[in-house]
VMD Tcl script that builds the backbone (N, CA, C; Angstrom):
set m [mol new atoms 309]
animate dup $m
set s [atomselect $m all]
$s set {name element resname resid chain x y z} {
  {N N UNK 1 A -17.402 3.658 -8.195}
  {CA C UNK 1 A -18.396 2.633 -8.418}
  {C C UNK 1 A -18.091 1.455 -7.514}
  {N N UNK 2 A -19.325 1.142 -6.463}
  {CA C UNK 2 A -18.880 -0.135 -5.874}
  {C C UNK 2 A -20.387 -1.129 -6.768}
  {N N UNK 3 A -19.892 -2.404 -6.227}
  {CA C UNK 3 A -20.294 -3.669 -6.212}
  {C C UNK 3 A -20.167 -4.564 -5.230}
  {N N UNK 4 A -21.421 -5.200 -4.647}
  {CA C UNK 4 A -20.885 -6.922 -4.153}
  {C C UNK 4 A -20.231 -7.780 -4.600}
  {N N UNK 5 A -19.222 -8.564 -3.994}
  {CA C UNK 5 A -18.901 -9.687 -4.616}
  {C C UNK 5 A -20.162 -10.512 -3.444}
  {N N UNK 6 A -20.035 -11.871 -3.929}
  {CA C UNK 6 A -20.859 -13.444 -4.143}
  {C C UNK 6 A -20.177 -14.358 -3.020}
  {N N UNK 7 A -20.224 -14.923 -2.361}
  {CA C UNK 7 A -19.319 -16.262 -1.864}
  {C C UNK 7 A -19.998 -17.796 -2.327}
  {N N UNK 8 A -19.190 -18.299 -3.445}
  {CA C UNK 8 A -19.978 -19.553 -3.936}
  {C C UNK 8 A -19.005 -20.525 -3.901}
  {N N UNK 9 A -18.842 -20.733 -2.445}
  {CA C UNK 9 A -18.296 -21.898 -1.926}
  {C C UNK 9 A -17.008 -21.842 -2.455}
  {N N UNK 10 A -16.328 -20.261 -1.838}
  {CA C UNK 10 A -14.906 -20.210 -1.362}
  {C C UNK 10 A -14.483 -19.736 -3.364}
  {N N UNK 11 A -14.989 -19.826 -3.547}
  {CA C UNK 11 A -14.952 -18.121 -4.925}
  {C C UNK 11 A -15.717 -17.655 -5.425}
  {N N UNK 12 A -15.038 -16.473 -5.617}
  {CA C UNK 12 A -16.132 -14.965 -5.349}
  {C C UNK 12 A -16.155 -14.540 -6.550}
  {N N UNK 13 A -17.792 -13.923 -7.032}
  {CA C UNK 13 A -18.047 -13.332 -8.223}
  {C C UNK 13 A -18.451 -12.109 -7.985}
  {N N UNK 14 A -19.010 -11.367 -9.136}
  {CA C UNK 14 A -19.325 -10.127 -9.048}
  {C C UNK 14 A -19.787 -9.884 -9.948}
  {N N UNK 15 A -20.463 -8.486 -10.539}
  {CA C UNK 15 A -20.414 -7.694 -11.956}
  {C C UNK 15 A -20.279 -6.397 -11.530}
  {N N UNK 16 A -19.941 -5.470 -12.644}
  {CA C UNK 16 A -20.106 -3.923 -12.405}
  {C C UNK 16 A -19.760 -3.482 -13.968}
  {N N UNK 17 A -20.887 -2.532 -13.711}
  {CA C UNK 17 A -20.904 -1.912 -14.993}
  {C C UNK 17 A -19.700 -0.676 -15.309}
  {N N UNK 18 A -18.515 -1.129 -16.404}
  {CA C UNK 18 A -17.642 0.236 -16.810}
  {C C UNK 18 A -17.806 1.167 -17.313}
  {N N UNK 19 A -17.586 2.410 -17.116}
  {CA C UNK 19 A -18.769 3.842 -18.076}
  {C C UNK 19 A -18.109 3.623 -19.674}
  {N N UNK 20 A -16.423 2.773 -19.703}
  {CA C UNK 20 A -16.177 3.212 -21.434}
  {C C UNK 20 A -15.624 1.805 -21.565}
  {N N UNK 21 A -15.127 1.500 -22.702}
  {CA C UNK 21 A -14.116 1.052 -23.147}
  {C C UNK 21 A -12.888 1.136 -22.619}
  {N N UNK 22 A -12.059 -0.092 -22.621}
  {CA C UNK 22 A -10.473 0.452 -22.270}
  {C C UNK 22 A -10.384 -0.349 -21.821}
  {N N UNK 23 A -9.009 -0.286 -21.097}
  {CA C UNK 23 A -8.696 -1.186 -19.914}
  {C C UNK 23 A -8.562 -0.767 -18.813}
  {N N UNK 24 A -9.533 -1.635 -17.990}
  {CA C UNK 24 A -9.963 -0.655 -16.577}
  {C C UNK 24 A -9.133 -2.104 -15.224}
  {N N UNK 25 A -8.815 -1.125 -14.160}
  {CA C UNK 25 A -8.142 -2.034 -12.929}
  {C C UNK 25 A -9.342 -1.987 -12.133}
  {N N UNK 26 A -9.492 -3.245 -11.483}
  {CA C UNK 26 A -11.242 -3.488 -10.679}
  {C C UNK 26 A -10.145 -4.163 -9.517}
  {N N UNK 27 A -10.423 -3.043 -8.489}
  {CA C UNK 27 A -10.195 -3.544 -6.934}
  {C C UNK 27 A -11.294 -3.972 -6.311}
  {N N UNK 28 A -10.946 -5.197 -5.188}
  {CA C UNK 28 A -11.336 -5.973 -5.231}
  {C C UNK 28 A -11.176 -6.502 -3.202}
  {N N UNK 29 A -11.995 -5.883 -2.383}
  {CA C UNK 29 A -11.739 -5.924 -0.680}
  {C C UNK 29 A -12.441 -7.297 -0.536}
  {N N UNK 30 A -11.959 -8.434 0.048}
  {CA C UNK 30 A -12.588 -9.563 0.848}
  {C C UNK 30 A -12.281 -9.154 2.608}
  {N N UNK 31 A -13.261 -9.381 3.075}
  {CA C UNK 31 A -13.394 -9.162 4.473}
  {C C UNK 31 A -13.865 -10.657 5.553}
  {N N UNK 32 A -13.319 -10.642 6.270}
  {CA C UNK 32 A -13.340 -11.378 7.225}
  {C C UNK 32 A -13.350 -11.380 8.988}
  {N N UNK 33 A -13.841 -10.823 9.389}
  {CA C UNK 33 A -13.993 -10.184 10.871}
  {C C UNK 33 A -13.027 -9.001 10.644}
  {N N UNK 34 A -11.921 -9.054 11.464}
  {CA C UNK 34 A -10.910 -8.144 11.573}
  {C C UNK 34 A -10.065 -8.010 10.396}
  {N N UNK 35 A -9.687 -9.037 9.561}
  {CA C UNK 35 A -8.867 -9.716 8.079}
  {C C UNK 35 A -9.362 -9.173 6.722}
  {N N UNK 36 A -8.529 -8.428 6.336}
  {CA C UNK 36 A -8.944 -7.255 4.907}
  {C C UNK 36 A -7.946 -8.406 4.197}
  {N N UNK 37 A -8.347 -8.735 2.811}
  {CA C UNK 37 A -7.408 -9.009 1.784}
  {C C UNK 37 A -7.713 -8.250 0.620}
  {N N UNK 38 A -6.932 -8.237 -0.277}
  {CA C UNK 38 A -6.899 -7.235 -1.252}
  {C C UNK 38 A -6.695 -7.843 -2.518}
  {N N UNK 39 A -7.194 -7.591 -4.164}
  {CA C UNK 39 A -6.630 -7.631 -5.439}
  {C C UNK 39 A -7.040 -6.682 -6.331}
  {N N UNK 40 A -6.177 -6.939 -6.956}
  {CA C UNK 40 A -6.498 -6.168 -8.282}
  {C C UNK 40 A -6.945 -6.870 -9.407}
  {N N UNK 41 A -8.261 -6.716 -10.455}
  {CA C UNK 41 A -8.174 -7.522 -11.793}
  {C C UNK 41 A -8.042 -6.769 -12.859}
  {N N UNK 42 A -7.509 -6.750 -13.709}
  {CA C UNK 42 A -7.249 -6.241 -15.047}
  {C C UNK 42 A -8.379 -6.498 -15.948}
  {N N UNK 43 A -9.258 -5.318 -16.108}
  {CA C UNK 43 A -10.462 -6.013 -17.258}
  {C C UNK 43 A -10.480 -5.224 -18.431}
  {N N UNK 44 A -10.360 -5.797 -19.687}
  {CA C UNK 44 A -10.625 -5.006 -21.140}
  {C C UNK 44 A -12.128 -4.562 -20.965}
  {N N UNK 45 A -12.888 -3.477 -21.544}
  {CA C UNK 45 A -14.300 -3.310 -21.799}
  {C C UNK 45 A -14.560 -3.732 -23.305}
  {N N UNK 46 A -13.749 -3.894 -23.876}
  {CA C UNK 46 A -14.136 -4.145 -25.379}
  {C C UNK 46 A -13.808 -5.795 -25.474}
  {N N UNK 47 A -13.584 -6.680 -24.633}
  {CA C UNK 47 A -13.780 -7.782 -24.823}
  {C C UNK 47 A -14.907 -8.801 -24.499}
  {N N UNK 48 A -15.271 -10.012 -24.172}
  {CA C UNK 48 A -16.314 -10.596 -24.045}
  {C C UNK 48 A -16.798 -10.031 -22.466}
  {N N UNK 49 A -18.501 -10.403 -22.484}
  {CA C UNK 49 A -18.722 -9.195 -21.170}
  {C C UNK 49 A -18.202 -10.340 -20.051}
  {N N UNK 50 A -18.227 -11.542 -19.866}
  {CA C UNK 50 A -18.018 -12.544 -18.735}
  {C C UNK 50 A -16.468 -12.909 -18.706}
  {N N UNK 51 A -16.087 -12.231 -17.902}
  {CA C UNK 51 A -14.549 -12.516 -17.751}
  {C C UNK 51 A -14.182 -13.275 -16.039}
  {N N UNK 52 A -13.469 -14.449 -16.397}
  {CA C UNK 52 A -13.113 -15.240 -15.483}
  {C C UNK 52 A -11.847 -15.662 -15.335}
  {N N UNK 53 A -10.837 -15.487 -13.508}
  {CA C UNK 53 A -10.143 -15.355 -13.534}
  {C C UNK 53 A -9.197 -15.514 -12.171}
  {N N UNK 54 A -8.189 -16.022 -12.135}
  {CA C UNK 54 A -8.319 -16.866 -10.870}
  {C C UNK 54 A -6.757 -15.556 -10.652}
  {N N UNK 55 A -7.215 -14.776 -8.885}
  {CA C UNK 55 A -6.183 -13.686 -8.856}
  {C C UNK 55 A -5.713 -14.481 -7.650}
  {N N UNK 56 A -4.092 -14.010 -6.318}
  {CA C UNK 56 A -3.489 -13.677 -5.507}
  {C C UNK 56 A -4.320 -12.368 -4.698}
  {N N UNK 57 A -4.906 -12.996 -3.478}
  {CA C UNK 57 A -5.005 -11.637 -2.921}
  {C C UNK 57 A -3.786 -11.715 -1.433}
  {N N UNK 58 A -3.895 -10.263 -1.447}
  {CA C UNK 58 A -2.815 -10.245 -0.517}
  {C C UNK 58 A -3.222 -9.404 0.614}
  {N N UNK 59 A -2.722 -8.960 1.603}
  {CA C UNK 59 A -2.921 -8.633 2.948}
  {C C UNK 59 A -2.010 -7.265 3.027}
  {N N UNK 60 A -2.790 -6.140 3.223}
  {CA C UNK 60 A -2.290 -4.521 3.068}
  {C C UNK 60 A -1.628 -4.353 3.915}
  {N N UNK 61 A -1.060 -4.062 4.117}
  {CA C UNK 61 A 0.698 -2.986 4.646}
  {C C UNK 61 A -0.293 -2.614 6.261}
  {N N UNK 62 A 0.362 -2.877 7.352}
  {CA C UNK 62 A -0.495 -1.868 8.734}
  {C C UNK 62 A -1.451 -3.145 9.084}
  {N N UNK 63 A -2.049 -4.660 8.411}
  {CA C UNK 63 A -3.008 -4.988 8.744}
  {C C UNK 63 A -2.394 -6.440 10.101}
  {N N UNK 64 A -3.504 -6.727 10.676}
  {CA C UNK 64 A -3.098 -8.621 11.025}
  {C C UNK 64 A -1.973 -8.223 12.127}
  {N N UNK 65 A -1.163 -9.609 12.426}
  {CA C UNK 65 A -0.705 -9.361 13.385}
  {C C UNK 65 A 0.898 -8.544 13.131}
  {N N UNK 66 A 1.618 -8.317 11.673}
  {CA C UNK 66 A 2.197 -7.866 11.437}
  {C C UNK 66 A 2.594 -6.273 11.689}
  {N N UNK 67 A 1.279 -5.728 12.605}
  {CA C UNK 67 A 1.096 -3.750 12.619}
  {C C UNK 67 A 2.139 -3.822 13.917}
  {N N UNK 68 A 2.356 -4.290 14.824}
  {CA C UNK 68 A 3.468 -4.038 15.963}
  {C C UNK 68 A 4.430 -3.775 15.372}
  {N N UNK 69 A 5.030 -4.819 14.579}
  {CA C UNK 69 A 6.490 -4.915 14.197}
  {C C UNK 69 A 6.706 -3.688 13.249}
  {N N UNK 70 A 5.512 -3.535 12.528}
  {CA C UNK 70 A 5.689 -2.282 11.294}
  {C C UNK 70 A 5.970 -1.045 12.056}
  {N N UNK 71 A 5.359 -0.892 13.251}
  {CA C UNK 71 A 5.269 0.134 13.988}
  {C C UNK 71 A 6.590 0.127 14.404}
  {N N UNK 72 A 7.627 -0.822 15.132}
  {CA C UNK 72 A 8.380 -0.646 15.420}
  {C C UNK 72 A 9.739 -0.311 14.710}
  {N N UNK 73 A 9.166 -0.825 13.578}
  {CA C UNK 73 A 10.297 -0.164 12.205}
  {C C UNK 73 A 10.599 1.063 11.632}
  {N N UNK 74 A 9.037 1.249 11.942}
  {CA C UNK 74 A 8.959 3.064 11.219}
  {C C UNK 74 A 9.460 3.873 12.159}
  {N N UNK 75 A 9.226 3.313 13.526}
  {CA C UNK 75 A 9.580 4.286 14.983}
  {C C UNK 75 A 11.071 4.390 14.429}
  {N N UNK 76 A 11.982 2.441 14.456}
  {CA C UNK 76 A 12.971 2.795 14.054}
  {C C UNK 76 A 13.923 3.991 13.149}
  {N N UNK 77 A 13.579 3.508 12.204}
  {CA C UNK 77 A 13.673 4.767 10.604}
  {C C UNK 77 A 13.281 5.959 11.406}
  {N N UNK 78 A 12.667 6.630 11.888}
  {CA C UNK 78 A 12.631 7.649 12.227}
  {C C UNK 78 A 13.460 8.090 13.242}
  {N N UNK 79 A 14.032 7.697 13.787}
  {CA C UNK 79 A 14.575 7.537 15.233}
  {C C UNK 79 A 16.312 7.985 14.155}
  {N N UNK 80 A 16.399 7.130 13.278}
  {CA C UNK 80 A 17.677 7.210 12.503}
  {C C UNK 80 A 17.999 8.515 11.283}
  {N N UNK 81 A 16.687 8.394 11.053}
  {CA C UNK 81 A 16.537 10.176 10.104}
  {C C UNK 81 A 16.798 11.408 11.063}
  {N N UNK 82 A 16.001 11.308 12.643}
  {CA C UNK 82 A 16.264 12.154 13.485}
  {C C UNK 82 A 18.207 12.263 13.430}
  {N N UNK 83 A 18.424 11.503 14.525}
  {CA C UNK 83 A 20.049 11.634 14.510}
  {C C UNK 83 A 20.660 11.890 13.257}
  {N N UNK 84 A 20.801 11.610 11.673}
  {CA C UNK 84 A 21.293 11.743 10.752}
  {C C UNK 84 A 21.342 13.626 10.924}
  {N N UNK 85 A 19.854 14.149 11.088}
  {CA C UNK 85 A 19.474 15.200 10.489}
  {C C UNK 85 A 20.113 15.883 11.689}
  {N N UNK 86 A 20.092 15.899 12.947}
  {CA C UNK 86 A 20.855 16.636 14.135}
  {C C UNK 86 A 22.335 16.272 14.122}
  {N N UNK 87 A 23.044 15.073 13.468}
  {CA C UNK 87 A 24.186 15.277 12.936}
  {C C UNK 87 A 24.607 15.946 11.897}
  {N N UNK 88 A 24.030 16.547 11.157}
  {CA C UNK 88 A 24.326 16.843 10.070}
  {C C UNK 88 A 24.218 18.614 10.513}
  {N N UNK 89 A 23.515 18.600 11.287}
  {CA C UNK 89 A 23.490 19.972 11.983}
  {C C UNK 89 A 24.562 20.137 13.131}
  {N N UNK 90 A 25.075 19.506 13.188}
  {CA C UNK 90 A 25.930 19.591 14.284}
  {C C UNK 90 A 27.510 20.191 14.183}
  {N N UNK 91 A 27.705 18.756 12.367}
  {CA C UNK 91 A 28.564 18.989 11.570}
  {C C UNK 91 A 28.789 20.477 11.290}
  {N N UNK 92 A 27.834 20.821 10.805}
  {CA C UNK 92 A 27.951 22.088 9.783}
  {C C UNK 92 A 27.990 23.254 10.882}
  {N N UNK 93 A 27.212 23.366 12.080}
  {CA C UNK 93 A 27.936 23.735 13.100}
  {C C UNK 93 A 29.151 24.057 13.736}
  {N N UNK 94 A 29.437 23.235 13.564}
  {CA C UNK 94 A 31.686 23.045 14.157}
  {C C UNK 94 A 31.996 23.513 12.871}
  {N N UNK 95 A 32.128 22.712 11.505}
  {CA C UNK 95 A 32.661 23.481 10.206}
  {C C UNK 95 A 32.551 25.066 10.693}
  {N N UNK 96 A 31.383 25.632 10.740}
  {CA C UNK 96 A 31.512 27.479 10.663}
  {C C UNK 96 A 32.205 28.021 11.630}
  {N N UNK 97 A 31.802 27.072 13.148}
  {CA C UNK 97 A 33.425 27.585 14.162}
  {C C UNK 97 A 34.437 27.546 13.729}
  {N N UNK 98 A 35.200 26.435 13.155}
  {CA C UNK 98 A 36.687 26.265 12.685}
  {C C UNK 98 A 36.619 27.352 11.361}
  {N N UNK 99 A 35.978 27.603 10.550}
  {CA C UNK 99 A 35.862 28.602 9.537}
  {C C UNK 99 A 36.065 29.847 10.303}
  {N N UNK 100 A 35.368 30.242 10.817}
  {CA C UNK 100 A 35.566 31.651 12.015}
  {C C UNK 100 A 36.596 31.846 12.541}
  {N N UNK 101 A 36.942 30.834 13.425}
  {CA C UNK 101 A 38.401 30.653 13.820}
  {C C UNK 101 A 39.555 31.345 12.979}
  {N N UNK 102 A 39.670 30.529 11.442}
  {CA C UNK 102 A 40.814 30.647 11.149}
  {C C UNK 102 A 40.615 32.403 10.639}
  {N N UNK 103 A 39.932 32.958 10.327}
  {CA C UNK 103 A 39.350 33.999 9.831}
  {C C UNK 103 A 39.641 35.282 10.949}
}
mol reanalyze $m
mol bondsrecalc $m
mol representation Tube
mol addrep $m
């Protein structure tokens, strides 16, 4: 289920209809040219229908000018799982020579 949100002078409304009862999580995309922000709101269905509520939105993982550096981290980490995993093969390698050996 989507919905519009509103811009009424720098906060944003909305409605959307929930199919039950419960407590339902309502995500929540603001857009801005290139600039995604993100929240989550927590809404009861069995409480009053107008719920108002002042959230933190935040800025997703990969977005803004932060995606270089992420990139260069993950390259990192990977770069370090590689060698771990070809050491570890390397290890166990020599172990079965010297095993053979003494054998």
């Amino acid at each position: 289920m989507t919905a519009p949100l509103m811009d009424r002078s720098g906060v944003f409304a909305g409605s959307i209809v929930l199919p039950s009862r419960g407590l339902w999580f309502v995500y929540a995309e603001l857009r801005t040219g290139d600039t995604v922000a993100e929240t989550w709101l927590p809404v009861r269905q069995d409480e009053a229908s107008d719920i108002v509520a002042r959230r933190s939105v935040y800025l997703p993982a990969g977005t803004g000018d932060r995606r270089a550096g992420e990139y260069l981290a993950g390259a990192g980490l990977l770069a370090v799982g590689v060698t771990l995993v070809g050491w570890a093969v390397i290890a166990v390698r020599h172990r079965q020579a010297a095993v053979h050996q003494v054998l």
